[in-house]
GUGUTOR-204399 format. One record per residue (C-alpha): x, y, z negated; residue number from 1. Coordinates in nm, 4 decimals. Layout:
<sites>
> X  Y  Z  NUM $
...
</sites>
This chain:
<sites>
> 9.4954  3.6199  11.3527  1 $
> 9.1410  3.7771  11.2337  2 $
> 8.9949  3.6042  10.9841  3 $
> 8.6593  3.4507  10.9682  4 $
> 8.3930  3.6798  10.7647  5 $
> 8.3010  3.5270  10.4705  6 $
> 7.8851  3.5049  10.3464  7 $
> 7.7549  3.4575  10.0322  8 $
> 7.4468  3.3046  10.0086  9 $
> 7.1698  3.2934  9.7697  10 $
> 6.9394  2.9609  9.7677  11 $
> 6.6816  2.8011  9.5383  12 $
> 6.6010  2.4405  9.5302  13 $
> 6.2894  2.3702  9.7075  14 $
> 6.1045  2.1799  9.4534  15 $
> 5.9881  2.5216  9.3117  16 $
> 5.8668  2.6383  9.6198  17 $
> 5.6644  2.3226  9.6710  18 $
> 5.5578  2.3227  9.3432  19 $
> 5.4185  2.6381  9.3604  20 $
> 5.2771  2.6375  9.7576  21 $
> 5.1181  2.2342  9.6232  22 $
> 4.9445  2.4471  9.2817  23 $
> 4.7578  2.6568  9.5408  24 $
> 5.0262  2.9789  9.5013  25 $
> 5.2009  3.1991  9.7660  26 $
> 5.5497  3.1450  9.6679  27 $
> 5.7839  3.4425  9.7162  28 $
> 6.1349  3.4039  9.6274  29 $
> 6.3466  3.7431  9.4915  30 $
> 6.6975  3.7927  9.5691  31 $
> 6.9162  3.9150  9.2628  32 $
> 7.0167  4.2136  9.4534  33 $
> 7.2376  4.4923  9.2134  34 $
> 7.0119  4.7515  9.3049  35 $
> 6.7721  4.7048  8.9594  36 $
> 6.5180  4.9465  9.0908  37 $
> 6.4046  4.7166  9.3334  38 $
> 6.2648  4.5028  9.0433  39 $
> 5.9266  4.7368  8.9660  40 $
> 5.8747  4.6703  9.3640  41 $
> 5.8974  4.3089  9.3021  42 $
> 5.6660  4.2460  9.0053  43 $
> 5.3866  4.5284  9.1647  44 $
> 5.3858  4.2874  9.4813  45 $
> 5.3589  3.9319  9.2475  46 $
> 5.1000  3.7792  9.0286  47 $
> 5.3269  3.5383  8.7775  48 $
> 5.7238  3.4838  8.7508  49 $
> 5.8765  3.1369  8.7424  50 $
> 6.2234  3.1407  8.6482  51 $
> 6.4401  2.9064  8.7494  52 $
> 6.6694  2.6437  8.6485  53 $
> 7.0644  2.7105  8.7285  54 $
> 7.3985  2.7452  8.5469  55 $
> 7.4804  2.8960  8.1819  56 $
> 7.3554  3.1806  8.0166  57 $
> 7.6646  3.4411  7.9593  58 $
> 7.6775  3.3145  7.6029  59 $
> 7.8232  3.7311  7.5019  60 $
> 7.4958  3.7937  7.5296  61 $
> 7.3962  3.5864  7.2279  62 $
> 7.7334  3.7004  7.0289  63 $
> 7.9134  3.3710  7.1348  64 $
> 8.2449  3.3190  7.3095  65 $
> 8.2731  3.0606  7.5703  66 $
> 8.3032  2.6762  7.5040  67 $
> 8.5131  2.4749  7.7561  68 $
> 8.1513  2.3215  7.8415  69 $
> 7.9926  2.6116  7.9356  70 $
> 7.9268  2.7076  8.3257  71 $
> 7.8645  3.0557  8.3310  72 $
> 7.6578  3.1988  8.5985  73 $
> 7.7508  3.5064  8.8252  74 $
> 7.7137  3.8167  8.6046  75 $
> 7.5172  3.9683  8.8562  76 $
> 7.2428  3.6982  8.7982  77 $
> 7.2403  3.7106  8.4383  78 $
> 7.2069  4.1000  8.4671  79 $
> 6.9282  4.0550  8.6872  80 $
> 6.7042  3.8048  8.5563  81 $
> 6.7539  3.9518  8.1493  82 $
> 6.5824  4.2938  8.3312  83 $
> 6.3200  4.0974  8.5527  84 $
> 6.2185  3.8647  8.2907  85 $
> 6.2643  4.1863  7.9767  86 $
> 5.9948  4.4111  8.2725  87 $
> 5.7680  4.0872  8.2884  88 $
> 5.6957  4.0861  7.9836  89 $
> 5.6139  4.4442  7.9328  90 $
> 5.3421  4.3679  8.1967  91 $
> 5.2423  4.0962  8.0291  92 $
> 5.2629  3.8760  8.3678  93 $
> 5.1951  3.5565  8.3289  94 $
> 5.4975  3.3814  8.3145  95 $
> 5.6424  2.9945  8.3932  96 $
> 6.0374  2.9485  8.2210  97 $
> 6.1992  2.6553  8.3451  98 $
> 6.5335  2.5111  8.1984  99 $
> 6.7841  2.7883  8.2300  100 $
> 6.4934  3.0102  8.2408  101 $
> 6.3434  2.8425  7.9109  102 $
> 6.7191  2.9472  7.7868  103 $
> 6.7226  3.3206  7.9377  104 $
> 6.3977  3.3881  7.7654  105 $
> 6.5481  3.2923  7.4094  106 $
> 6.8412  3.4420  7.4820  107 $
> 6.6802  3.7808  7.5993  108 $
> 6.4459  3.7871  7.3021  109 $
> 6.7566  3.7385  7.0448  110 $
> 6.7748  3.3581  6.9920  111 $
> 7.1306  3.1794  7.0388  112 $
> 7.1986  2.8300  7.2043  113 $
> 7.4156  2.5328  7.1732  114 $
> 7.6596  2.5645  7.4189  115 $
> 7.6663  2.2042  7.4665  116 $
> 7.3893  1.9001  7.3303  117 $
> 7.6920  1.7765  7.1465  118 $
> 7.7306  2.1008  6.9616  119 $
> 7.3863  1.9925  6.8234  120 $
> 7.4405  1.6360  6.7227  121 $
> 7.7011  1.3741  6.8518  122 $
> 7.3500  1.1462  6.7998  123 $
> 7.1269  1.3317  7.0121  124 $
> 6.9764  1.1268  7.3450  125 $
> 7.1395  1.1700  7.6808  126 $
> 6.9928  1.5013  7.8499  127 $
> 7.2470  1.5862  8.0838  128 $
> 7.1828  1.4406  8.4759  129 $
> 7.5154  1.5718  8.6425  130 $
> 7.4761  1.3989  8.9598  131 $
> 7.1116  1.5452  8.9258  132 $
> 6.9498  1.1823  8.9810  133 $
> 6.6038  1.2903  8.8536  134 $
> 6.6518  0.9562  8.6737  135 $
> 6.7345  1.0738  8.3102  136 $
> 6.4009  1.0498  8.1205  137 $
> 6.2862  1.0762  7.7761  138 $
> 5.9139  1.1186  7.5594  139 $
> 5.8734  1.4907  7.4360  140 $
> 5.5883  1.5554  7.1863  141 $
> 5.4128  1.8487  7.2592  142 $
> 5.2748  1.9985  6.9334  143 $
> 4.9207  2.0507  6.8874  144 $
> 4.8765  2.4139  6.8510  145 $
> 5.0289  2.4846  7.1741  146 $
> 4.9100  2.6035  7.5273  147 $
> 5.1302  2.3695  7.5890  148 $
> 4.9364  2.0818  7.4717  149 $
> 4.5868  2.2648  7.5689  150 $
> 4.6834  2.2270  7.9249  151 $
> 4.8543  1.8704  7.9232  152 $
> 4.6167  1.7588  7.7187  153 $
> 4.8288  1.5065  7.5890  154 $
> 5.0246  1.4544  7.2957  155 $
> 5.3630  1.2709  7.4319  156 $
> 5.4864  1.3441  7.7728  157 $
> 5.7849  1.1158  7.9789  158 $
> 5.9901  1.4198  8.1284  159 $
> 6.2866  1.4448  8.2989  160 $
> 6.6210  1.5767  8.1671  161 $
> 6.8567  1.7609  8.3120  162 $
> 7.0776  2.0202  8.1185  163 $
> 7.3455  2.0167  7.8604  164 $
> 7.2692  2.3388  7.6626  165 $
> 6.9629  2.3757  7.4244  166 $
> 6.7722  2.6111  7.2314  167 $
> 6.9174  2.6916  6.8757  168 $
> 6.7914  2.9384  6.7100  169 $
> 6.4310  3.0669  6.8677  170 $
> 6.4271  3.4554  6.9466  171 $
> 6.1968  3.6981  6.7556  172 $
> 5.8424  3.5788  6.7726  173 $
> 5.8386  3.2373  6.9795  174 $
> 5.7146  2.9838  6.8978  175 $
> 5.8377  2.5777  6.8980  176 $
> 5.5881  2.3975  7.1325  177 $
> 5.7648  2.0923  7.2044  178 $
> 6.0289  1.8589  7.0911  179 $
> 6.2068  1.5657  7.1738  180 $
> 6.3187  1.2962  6.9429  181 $
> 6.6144  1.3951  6.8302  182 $
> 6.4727  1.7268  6.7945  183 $
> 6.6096  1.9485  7.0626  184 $
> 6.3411  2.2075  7.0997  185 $
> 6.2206  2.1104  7.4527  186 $
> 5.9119  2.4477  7.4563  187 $
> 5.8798  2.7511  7.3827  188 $
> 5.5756  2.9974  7.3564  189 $
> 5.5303  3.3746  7.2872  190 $
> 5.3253  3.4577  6.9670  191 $
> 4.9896  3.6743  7.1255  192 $
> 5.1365  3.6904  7.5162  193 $
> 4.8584  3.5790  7.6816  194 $
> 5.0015  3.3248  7.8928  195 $
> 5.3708  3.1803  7.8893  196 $
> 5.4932  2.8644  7.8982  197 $
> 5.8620  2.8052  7.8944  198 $
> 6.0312  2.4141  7.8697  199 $
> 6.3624  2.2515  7.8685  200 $
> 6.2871  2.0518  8.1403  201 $
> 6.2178  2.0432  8.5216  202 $
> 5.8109  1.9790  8.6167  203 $
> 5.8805  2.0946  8.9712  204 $
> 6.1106  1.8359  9.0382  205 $
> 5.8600  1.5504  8.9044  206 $
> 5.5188  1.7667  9.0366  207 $
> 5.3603  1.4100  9.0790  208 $
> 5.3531  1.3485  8.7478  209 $
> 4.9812  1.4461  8.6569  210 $
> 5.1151  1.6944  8.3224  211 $
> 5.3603  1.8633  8.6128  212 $
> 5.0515  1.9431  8.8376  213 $
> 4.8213  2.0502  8.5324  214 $
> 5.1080  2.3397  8.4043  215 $
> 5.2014  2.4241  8.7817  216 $
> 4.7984  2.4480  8.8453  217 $
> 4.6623  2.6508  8.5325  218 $
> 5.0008  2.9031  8.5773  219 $
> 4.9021  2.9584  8.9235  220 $
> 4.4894  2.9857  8.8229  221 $
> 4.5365  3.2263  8.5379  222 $
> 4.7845  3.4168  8.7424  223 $
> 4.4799  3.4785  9.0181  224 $
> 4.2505  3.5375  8.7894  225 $
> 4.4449  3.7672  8.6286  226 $
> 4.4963  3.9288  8.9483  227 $
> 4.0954  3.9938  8.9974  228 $
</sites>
């Protein structure tokens, strides 16, 4: 008896591409096809890069082995993004790092990451959502020399929470933006790139919230302008 052919499939929650579309932006999602090359023909065709949330950074890549916690993602993924993300930044393209993608940035610049929030501190606050609930919230100061903060405009945010890895040590050059209150660095920000913003937590998923709409908006502004 033949077989059935098995597909793989790529997908992408659709709160980014609503978030993006609702901002006034043209959202285009890229496959993480093997064929690297194809990357310089994605970022000539876009204006910004949002990277997404999703499952673990390798952690070889910042000189770890892996923890039972840890849910690595394909290889192929990790591969792909590091280069996408390493060729954005050479452009300086205005950039948006979300959750894993706040992790894949600190990661790719030389930073390391608790493989698991209890790694950090068996105190720290709940951060973790597995059944992905959107209902795990908790107050994260933004700090005031921050773009961060300039766009918000205000000094404690309610965000959601929905990972169980966190920044440890920051890679060369970026900068803490945010925290929550047991200290797990919840922002990041490149020193003289002029404009990324990379968090801990998910603003597409809560794009009502008026500091969601205000990060999602200016990204997709300076991005145009950028583009003129």
């Amino acid at each position: 008896m033949r077989r059935p052919t098995r597909y793989r499939y790529m997908w992408l929650a659709d709160a980014y591409i609503r978030a993006v579309a609702a901002a006034g932006g043209v959202p285009v999602v890229l496959p993480n096809l093997p064929d690297f090359q194809l990357i310089d023909g994605y970022l000539k065709m876009l204006d910004g890069l949002v990277l997404s949330g999703g499952a673990d950074v390798a952690p070889s890549y910042y000189g770890q082995k892996s923890c039972p916690e840890t849910v690595i993602a394909e290889k192929k993924r990790d591969e792909f993004e590091l280069l996408l993300l390493e060729k954005a930044l050479k452009r300086k393209m205005p950039i948006f790092c979300i959750c894993r993608g706040h992790q894949l940035l600190n990661v790719l610049l030389g930073g390391t990451l608790y493989q698991d929030i209890s790694h950090y501190s068996r105190n720290a606050l709940a951060h973790a959502d597995p059944g992905q609930t959107n209902g795990v919230m908790h107050p994260v100061r933004l700090l005031d020399y921050s773009l961060l903060k300039k766009i918000v405009g205000e000094p404690v945010i309610e965000c959601n929470s929905s990972h169980h890895q966190a920044v440890d040590k920051p890679g060369k050059e970026l900068i803490i933006t945010a925290l929550s209150p047991d200290g797990v660095i919840e922002g990041l920000e490149l020193a003289g790139y002029p404009f990324l913003i990379s968090v801990q937590w998910h603003p597409e998923r809560i794009y009502r919230r008026r500091h969601s709409r205000r990060l999602f908006r200016e990204f997709v502004r300076y991005a145009a302008d950028r583009k003129r």
